[in-house]
Legacy VTK file of the C-alpha trace (Angstrom):
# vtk DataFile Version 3.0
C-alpha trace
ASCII
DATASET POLYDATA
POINTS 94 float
7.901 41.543 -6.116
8.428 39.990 -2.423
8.655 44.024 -1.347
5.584 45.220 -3.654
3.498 42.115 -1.113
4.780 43.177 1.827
3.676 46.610 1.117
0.123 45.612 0.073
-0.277 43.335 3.142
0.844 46.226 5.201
-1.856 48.317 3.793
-4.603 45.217 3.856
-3.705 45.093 7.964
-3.111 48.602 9.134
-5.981 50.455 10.344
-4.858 53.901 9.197
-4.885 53.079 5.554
-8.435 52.217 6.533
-9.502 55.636 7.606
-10.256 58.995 6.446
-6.719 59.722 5.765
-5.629 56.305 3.794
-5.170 58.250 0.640
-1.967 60.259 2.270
-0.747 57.587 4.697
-0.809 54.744 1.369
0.778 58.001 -0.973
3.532 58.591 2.271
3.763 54.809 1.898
4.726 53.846 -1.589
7.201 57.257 -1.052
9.075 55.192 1.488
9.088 51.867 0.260
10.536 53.704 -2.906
8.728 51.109 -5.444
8.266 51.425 -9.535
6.750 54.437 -10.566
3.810 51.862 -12.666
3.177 49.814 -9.887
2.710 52.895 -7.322
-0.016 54.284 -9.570
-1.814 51.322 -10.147
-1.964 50.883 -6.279
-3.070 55.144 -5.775
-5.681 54.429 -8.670
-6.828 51.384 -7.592
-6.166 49.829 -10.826
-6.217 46.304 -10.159
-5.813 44.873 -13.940
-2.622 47.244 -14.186
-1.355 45.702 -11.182
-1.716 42.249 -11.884
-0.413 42.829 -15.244
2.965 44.168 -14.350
3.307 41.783 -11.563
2.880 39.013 -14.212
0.034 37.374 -11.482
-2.316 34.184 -12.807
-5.719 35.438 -11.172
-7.145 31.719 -12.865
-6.242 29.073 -10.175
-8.372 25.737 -10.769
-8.181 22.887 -8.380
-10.098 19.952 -8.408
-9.735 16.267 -6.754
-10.402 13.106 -7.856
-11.647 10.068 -5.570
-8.964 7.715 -4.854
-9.823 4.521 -6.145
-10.109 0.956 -3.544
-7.574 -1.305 -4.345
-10.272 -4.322 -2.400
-11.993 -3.875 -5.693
-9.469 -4.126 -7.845
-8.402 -7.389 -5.955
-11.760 -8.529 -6.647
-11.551 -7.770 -10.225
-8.435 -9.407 -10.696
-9.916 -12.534 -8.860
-12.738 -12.706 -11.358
-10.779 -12.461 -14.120
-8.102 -15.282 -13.568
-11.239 -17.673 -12.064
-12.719 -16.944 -15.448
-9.539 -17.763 -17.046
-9.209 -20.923 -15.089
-13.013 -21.991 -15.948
-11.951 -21.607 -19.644
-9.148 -23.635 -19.375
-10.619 -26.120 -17.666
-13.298 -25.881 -20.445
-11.171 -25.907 -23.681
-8.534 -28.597 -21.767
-12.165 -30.975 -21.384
LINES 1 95
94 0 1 2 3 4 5 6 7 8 9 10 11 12 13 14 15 16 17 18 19 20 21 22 23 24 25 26 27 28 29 30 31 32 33 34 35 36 37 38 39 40 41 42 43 44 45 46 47 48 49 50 51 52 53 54 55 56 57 58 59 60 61 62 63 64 65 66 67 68 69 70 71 72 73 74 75 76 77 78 79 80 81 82 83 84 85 86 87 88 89 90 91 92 93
């Protein structure tokens, strides 16, 4: 898989698959890199869901982040919970 990237990122940076002539410099291409017959004619037909397929690749990447929370206020909570528990004991010991 590690040579099927290099060979696309090759192709995303070089400005000769870019041109006029990118069909035979990317066919001259997969011909040397001597890859899986599949996977070079999803990349000469531009078939993207062919290629992701036999590559196995997750195209659904979700990320999200959740606010850390202060520890000050839970301090504070815990304060106001054992004052309240001291107030009732103080109450129910009366």
């Amino acid at each position: 898989m590690s040579k099927v990237i290099q060979v696309l990122a090759q192709m995303g940076s070089d400005a000769i698959f870019q041109s006029e002539q990118s069909e035979e410099a990317i066919t001259s291409l997969l011909a040397a890199t001597e890859l899986d017959t599949e996977i070079t004619e999803a990349i000469t037909t531009k078939d993207i869901i062919s290629l992701e397929r036999q590559l196995d690749v997750c195209p659904d990447v979700v990320c999200f982040i959740l606010p850390a929370e202060d520890d000050e206020e839970e301090k504070d909570d815990d304060k106001d919970e054992d004052s309240t528990e001291e107030t009732s004991h103080r109450v129910i010991g009366f």
